[in-house]
C-alpha positions as CSV (number, residue, x, y, z in Angstrom):
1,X,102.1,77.9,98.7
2,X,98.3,79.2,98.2
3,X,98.5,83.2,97.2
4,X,96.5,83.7,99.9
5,X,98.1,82.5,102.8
6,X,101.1,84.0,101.2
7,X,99.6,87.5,101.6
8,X,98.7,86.8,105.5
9,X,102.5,86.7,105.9
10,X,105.1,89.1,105.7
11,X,106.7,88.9,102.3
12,X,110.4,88.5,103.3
13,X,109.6,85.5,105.4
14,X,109.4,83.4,101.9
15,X,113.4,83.6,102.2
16,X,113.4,82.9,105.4
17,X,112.8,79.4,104.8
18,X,115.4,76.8,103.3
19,X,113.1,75.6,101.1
20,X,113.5,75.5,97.4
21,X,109.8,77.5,96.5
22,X,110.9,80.1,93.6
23,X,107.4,81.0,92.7
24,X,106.5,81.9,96.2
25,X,110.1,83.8,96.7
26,X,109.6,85.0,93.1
27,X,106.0,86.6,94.4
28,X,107.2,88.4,97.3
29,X,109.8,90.4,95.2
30,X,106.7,91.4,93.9
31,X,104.7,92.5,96.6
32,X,107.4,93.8,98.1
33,X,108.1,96.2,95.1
34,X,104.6,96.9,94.6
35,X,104.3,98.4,98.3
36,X,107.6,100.1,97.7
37,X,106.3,101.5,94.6
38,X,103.9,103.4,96.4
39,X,105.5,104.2,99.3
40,X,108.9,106.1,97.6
41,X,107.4,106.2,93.5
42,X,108.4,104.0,91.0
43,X,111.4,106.3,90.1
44,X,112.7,106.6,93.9
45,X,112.4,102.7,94.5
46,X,116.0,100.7,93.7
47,X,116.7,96.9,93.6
48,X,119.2,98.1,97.0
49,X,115.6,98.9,98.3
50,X,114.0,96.2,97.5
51,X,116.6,93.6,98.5
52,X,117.0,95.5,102.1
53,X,113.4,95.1,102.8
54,X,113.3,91.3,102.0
55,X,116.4,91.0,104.3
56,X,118.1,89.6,101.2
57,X,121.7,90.3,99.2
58,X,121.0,92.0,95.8
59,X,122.9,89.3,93.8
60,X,120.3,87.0,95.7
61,X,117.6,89.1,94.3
62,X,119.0,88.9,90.7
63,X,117.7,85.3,90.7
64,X,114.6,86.4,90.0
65,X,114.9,89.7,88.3
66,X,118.0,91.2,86.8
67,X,116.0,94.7,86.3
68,X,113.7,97.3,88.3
69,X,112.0,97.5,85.1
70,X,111.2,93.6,84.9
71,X,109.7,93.9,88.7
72,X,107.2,96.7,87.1
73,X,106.1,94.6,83.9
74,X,105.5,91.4,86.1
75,X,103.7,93.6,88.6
76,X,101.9,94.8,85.5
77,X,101.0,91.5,84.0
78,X,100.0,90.4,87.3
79,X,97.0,93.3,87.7
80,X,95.8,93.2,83.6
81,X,95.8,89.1,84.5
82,X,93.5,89.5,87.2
83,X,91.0,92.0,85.0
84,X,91.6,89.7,81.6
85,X,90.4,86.6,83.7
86,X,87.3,88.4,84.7
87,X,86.6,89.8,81.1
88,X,86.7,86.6,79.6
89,X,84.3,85.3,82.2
90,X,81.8,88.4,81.7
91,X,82.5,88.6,77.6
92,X,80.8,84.4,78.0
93,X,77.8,85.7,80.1
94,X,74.4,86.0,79.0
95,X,73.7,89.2,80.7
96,X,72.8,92.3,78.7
97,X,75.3,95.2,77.7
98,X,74.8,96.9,80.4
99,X,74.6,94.5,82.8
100,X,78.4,93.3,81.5
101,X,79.7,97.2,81.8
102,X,78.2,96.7,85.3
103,X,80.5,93.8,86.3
104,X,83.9,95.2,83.9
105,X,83.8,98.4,86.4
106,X,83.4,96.3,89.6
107,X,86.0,93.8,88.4
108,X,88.1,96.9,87.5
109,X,88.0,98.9,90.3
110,X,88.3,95.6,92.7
111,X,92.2,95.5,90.8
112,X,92.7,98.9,91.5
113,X,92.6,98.9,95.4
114,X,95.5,96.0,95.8
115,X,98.9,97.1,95.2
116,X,99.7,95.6,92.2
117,X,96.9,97.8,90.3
118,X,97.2,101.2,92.4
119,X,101.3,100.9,91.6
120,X,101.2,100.4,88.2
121,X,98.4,103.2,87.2
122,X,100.2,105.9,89.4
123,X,103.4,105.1,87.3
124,X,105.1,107.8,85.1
125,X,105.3,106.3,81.7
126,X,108.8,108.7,81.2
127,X,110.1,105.8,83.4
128,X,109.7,103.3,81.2
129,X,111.7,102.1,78.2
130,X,110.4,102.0,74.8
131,X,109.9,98.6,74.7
132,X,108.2,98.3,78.3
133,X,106.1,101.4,77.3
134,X,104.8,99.7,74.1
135,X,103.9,96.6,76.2
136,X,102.1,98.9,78.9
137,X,100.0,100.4,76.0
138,X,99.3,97.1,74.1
139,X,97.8,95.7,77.6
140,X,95.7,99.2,78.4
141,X,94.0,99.0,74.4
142,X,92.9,95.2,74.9
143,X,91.4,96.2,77.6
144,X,90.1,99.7,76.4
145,X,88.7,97.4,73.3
146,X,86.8,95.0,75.6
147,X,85.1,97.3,77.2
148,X,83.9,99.4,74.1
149,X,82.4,96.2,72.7
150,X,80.2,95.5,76.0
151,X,78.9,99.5,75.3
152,X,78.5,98.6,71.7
153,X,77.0,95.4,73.2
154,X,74.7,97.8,75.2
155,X,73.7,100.2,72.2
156,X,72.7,97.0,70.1
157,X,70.2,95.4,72.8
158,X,69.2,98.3,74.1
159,X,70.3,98.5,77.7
160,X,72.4,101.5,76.8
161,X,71.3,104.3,75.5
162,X,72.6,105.3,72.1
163,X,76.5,106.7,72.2
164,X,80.2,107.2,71.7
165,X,81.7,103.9,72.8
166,X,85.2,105.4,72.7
167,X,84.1,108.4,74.9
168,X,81.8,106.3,77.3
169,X,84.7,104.0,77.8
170,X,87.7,106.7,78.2
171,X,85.4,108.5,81.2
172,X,84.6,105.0,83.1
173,X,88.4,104.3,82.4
174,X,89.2,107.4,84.0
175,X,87.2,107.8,86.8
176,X,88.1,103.7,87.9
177,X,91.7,104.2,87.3
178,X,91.5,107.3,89.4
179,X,90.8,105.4,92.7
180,X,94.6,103.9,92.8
181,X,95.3,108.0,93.9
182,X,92.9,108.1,97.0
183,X,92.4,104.5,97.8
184,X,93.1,103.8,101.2
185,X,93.2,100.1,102.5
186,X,92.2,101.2,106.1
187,X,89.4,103.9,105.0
188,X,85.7,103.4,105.9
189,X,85.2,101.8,102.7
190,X,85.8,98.1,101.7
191,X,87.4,97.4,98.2
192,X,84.5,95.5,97.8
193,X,82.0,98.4,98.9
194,X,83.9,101.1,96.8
195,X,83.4,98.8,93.3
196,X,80.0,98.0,94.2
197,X,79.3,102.0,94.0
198,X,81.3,102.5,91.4
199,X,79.7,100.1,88.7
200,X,76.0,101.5,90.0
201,X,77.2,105.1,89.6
202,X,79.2,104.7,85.8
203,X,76.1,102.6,84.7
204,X,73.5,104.7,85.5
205,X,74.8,107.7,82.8
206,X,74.4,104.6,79.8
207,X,71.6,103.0,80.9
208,X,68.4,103.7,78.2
209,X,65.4,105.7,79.9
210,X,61.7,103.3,79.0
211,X,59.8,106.3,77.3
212,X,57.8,108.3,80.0
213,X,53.8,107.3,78.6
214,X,52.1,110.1,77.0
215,X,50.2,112.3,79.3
216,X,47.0,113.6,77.0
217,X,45.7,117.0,78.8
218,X,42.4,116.7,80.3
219,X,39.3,117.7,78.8
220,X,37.9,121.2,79.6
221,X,35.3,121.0,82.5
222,X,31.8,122.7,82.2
223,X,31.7,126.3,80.9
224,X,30.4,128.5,84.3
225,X,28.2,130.3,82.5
């Protein structure tokens, strides 16, 4: 079944159905953690929870997960997907450094106003094992390092002004990720809307000022006396 028309439906109806379909089954565990996630916190969410609000049996839930912590990586690998797919795409364009910033914050900030983005970024990392934490951080520096080279990108053709790429990228890191804490699906605000403003406003700080022309100071008029 199309993603999409899976996320017009409510996710337990894909066991409702008799129907052999694991990935769309294995999709609305998901979704359905995801929006628990946020509701109750990673920590407050259990597989009991998860299972009751599918209107499943746990040991039916362990044929797709066997851990709350392999619900959370998934989740996470789903949202990092989404941004890789739209980094390679921009890393191939022929637009300027800035111009590629531009369109990493809007992609960015597009991931974190659906669940599987806002869940993950609000998630205490004490929660995670060591292993799950490592892959958490391997997946936040690829992306940290992608955006640095479209800055450094920038700084070498001159649609960014000259400097720190590590600082430049931690602040529009910061403020995008931020949005998963006041996001709200039924504000004024589309997703859309909301990353539009956001790649205008982080762009504008890096973007390299044309040199004002000289302004010579006019000649002196006719002495009065």
């Amino acid at each position: 079944m199309p993603r999409s028309a899976l996320a017009q439906q409510p996710h337990w109806k894909a066991f409702a159905s008799r129907r052999r379909d694991p990935a769309s089954k294995r999709e609305a565990v998901l979704k359905t953690a995801a929006e628990l996630f946020l509701e109750k916190s990673y920590g407050r969410t259990s597989l009991d929870d998860i299972a009751r609000r599918l209107n499943i049996t746990k040991p039916a839930l362990y044929h797709y997960f066997h851990k709350k912590e392999e619900i959370l990586l998934e989740c996470y690998r789903w949202g990092t997907g989404l941004i890789e797919e739209s980094l390679t795409e921009i890393a191939s364009s022929a637009g300027t450094g800035l111009e590629k910033v531009a369109a990493f914050v809007y992609s960015y900030a597009n991931v974190m106003t659906v669940n599987f983005g806002r869940c993950v970024m609000r998630l205490d990392e004490g929660d995670l094992s060591d292993k799950a934490l490592h892959e958490v951080r391997t997946y936040k520096r690829k992306i940290d390092r992608r955006l640095r080279s479209f800055i450094q990108d920038g700084i070498r053709d001159g649609s960014i002004a000259p400097c720190d790429p590590k600082i430049a990228a931690f602040s529009i890191a910061g403020a995008v990720n931020w949005i998963c804490m006041w996001y709200e699906p039924e504000g004024p605000l589309t997703a859309e809307e909301i990353a539009s403003q956001f790649a205008r406003t982080l762009t504008q700080g890096l973007a390299r000022r044309k040199a004002e022309p000289l302004r010579r100071a006019a000649p002196p008029g006719p002495s009065a006396d």
